[in-house]
C-alpha positions as CSV (number, residue, x, y, z in Angstrom):
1,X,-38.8,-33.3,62.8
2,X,-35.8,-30.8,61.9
3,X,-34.4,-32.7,59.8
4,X,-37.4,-33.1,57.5
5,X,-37.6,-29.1,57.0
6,X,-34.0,-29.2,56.1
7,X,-33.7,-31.9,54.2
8,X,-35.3,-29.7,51.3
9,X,-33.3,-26.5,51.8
10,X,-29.9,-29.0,52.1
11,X,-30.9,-30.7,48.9
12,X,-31.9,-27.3,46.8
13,X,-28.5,-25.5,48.3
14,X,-26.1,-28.6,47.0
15,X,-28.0,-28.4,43.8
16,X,-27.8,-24.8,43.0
17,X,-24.3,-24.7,44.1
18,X,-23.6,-27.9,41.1
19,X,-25.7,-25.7,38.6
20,X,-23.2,-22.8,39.4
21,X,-20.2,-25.3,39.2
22,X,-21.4,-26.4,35.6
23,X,-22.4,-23.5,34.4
24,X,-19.0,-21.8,34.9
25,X,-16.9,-24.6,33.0
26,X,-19.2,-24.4,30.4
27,X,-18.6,-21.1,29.8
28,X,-16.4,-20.2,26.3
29,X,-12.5,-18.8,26.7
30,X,-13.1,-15.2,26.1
31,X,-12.0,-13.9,22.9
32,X,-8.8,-12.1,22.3
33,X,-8.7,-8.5,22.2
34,X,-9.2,-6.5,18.9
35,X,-6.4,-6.8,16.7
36,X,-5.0,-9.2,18.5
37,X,-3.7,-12.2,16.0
38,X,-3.8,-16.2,17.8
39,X,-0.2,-17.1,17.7
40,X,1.3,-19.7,14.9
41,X,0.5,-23.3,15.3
42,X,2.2,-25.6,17.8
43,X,3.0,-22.6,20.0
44,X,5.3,-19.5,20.0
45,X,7.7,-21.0,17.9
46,X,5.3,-22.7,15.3
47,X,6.4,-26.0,16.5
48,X,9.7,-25.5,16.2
49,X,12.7,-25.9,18.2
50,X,15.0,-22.7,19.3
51,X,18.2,-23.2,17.9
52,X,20.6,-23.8,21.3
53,X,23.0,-21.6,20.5
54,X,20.7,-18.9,20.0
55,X,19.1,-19.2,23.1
56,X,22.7,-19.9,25.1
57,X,23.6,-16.2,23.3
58,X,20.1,-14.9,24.5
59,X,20.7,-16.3,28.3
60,X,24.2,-14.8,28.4
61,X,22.8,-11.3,27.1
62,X,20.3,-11.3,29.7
63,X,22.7,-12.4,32.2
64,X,25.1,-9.3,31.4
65,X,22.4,-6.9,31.5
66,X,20.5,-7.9,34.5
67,X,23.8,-8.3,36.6
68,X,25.8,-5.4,34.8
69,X,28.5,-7.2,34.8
70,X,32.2,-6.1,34.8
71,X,34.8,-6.9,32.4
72,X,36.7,-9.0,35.1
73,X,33.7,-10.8,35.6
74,X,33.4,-12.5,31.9
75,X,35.6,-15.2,32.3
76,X,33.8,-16.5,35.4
77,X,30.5,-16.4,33.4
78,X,32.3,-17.9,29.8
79,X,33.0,-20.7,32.8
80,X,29.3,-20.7,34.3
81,X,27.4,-20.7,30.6
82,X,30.4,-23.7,29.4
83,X,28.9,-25.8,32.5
84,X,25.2,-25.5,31.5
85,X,25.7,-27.2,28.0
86,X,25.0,-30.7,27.2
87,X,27.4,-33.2,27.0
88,X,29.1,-33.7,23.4
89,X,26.8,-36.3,21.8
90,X,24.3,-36.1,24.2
91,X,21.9,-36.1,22.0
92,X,22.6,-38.9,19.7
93,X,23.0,-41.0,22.8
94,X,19.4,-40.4,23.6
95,X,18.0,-41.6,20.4
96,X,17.8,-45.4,19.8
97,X,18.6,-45.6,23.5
98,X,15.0,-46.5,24.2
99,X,15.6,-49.9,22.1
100,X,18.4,-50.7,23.5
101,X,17.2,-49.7,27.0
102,X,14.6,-52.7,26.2
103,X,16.8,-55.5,25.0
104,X,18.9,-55.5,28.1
105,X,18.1,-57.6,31.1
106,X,16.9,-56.4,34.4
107,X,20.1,-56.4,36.3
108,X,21.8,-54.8,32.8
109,X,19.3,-52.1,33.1
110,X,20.2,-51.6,36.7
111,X,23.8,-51.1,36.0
112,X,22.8,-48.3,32.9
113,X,20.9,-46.0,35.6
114,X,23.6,-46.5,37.7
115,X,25.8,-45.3,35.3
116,X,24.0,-42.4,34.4
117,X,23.2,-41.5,37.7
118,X,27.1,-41.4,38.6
119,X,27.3,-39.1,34.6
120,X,24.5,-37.1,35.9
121,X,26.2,-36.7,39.4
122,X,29.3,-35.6,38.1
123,X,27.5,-33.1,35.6
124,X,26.1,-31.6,38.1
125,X,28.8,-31.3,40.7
126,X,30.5,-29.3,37.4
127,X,28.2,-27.1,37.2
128,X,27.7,-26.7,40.9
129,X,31.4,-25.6,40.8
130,X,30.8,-23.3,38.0
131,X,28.1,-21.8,39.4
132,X,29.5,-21.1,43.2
133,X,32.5,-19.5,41.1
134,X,30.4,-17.7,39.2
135,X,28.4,-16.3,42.2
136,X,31.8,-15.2,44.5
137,X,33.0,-12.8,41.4
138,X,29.5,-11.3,41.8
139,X,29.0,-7.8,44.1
140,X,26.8,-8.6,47.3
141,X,24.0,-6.2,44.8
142,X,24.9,-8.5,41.7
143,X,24.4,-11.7,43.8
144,X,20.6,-10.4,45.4
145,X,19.9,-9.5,41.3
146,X,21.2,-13.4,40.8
147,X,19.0,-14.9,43.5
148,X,15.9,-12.7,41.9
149,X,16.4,-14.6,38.6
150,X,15.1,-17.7,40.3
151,X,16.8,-21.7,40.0
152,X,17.4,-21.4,36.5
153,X,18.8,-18.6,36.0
154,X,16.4,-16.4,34.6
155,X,16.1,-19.1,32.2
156,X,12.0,-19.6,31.4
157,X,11.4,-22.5,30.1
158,X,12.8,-23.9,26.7
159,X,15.6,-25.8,26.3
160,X,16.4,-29.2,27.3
161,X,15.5,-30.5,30.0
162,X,15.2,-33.9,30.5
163,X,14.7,-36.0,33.9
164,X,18.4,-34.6,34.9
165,X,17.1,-31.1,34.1
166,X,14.8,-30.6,36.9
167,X,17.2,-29.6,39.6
168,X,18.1,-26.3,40.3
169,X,21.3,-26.1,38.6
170,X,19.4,-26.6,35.2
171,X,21.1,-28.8,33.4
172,X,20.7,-31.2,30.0
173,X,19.8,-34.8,28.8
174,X,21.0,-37.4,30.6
């Protein structure tokens, strides 16, 4: 007999609680402040790519400032910043892999991962090196300020960063 008076209240309670749910994702985005301008098409950049070098310049910048970093200490960052760039050619390698990728046989495809899983490997061990260098030339204040930045560095986004890029040493194509 219980169940009868609540049925009702059960079945009004999961339908006002859907009519909320709707409602709120059919609201619109809310507009941008006064003045404010929507940004170019295709994102920040207008679709466009940051030029590498550019942004490598922009990283080491930021790198200096936020570490204050000594004179002493450039040559073990020149070596930390060298260890983060592609591979020469890395990125004609990429293209037209794809089709040759699909003309090899199974086991053929095996045996490419494999060996750019051992290329990737390497890279990274590099820049592992690089980076552990990098990090004993730093003052125990300058390391905690390095730690802050985060996995990449202080790096946000941009970039390459293919399937070998995810890790926290950054990295490039693969």
């Amino acid at each position: 007999m219980k169940l009868t008076r609540l049925a009702p209240l059960a079945l009004g309670g999961v339908l006002l609680a859907g009519g909320f749910a709707g409602s709120s994702l059919a609201q619109q985005p809310p507009a941008p402040p006064q003045g404010a301008q929507a940004g170019p098409p295709g994102g920040p950049r207008g679709g466009r790519h940051m030029d590498p070098a550019a942004m490598a310049a922009k990283h080491a910048e930021r790198l200096r400032a936020v570490l204050q970093l000594r004179p002493e200490q450039e040559p073990a960052l020149k070596a930390f910043l060298d260890s983060r760039k592609p591979p020469a050619g890395a990125t004609e390698r990429g293209r037209g892999g794809r089709e040759q990728f699909a003309a090899m046989t199974t086991p053929q495809r095996l045996d490419a991962q494999r060996a750019r899983l051992v290329e990737r490997t390497a890279r990274f061990d590099q820049r592992a090196a690089a980076t552990k260098k990098f990090y004993a030339q730093l003052s125990p204040s300058q390391q905690k300020a390095f730690d802050a930045m985060g996995p990449r560095g202080g790096m946000k986004g941009g970039g390459h960063r293919g399937m070998g890029g995810r890790g926290p040493m950054g990295g490039g194509h693969g």
